[in-house]
C-alpha positions, 0 to 999 in steps of 0.5 A, a space after each residue: 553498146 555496138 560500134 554501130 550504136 556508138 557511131 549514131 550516137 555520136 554523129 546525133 550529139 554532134 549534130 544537136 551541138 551545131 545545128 539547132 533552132 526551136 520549133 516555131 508556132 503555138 507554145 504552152 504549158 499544159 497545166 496553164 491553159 489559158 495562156 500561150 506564147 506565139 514563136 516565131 523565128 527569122 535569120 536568128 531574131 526571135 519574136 514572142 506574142 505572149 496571150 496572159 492577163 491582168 490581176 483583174 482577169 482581164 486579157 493582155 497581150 504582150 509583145 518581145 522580141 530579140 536576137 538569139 544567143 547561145 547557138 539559138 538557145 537563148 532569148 531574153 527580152 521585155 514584154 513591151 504592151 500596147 494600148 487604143 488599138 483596134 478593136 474586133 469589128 472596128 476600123 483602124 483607128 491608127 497604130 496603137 500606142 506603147 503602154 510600157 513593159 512588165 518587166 523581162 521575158 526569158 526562155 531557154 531551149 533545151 531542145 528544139 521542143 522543150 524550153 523552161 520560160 521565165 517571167 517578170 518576177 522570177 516565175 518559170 514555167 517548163 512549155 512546148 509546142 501545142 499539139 492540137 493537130 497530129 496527136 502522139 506516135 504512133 498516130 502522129 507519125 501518120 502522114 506523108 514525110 520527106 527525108 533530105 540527106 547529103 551523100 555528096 549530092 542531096 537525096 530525098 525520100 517521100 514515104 506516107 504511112 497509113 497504118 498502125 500496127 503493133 508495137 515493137 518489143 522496144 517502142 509504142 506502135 509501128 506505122 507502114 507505108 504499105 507502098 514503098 515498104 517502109 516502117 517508122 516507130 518511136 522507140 520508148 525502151 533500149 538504146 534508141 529511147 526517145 527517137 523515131 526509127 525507121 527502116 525501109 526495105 525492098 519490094 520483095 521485104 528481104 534486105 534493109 535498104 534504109 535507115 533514119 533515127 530522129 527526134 520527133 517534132 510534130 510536123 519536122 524531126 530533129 537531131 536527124 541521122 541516115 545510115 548509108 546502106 552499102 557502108 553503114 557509114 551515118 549522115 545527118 538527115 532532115 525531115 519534113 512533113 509535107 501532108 496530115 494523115 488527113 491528106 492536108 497540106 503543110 504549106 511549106 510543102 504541099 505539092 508533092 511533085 515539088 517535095 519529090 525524090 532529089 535523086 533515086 540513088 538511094 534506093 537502087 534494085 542492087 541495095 545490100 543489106 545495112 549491116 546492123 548491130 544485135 539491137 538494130 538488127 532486132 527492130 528492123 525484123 520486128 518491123 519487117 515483120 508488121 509490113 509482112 503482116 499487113 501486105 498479105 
């Protein structure tokens, strides 16, 4: 593998090391469907709405909630239950009462999309975020992302990628964001299996401006890294996305005047090539290549 490959290797590992919290929202198992659990998390304390049911058939909801541990990995807790709430179309009657527990809850992460739950009783379950919005890349790439990274000061880049066009020698399809020149595309072979790579390039398409490999999370990416074009040097990326290929908003960021570039460093009239590996440098044609395709 080239130095290059070895260098965003690493920081990735070093990355997904320190920093890490699981995705929050609607969890299921796909075989199961029928029951969920609700995640929320906030300065380190997880809370789980599990939705099961009795021996009966009858529905039963399940509240848990703890602090974290193992760097954000880890969760135990009981699954405490509540009786004489209100019901759908009545008035509040009062706080319901605790009816006891079934027992303990456990869930571990073994990434911020992918955890292994176990239940009263000893039976685990493999869940992950329920997908019911954006669909799988190459089609859940589309949509509008912000990337923050820190080189000194803090940058962001706003892309919106529009269109899907044919897959890489090395991933599953290419999305373009035809006005700022810029590509996306998960990667289902080679060094890079299993993360989204990006590039994006100058107006006229002839040098590589930027660089970003990531994890794909639905609606933020994970284990995130930027290369610097003028140095090739790598730094850890964040993303967000702020709108659906709908043009819906996320609520944590849809006003695009308020996600817009921290800076315009990044992107400079002066940029240099980034000086890729074989490898690298093969996928980044591929994709410029598509962009070529798609503008003329």
């Amino acid at each position: 593998m080239k130095r290059l490959t070895i260098a965003i290797a690493m920081l990735f590992f070093a990355t997904a090391a320190h920093a890490f919290q699981a995705r929050t929202g609607q969890w299921w198992n796909s075989n199961e469907s029928g029951s969920g659990y609700n995640i929320d998390i906030q300065n380190g304390v997880l809370v789980v709405t599990v939705f099961s049911y009795e021996q009966s058939g009858d529905s039963e909801w399940y509240l848990a909630a703890a602090a974290l541990t193992n760097g954000g990995r880890s969760f135990a807790g009981t699954l405490d239950k509540y009786r004489n709430g209100q019901c759908i179309s009545c008035g509040y009657p009062g706080r319901p009462g605790a009816a006891g527990n079934d027992g303990t809850i456990s869930i571990n992460f073994t990434s911020e999309t992918t955890a292994t739950l176990t239940l009263p009783g000893g039976r685990t379950t493999a869940i992950v975020p329920y997908n019911f919005g954006y669909g799988d890349p190459p089609s859940g790439l589309l949509g509008e992302w912000v990337y923050f990274y820190d080189i000194i000061s803090t940058f962001a880049e706003r892309f919106t990628y529009t269109v899907v066009s044919t897959p890489t020698s090395t991933g599953n399809g290419v999305v373009l964001d035809l006005v700022n020149s810029a590509t996306c595309e998960l990667q289902t072979s080679g060094s890079f299996i299993g993360f989204v790579l990006c590039f994006d390039f100058n107006a006229a398409l002839t040098i590589t401006e930027n660089q970003y490999l990531y994890r794909y999370g639905l609606d933020e990416t994970y284990g995130g890294v930027y290369t610097f074009p003028p140095s090739g040097n790598n730094y850890t990326m964040k993303g967000m996305r702020t709108r659906g290929s709908n043009g819906s908003p996320r609520a944590t960021g849809d006003d695009p005047q308020r996600t817009a570039k921290a800076a315009e460093g990044a992107r400079t009239a002066n940029a240099v090539a980034v000086p890729l590996d074989a490898e690298l440098q093969g996928i980044a044609e591929a994709m410029r290549q598509a962009l070529i395709r798609a503008k003329q």
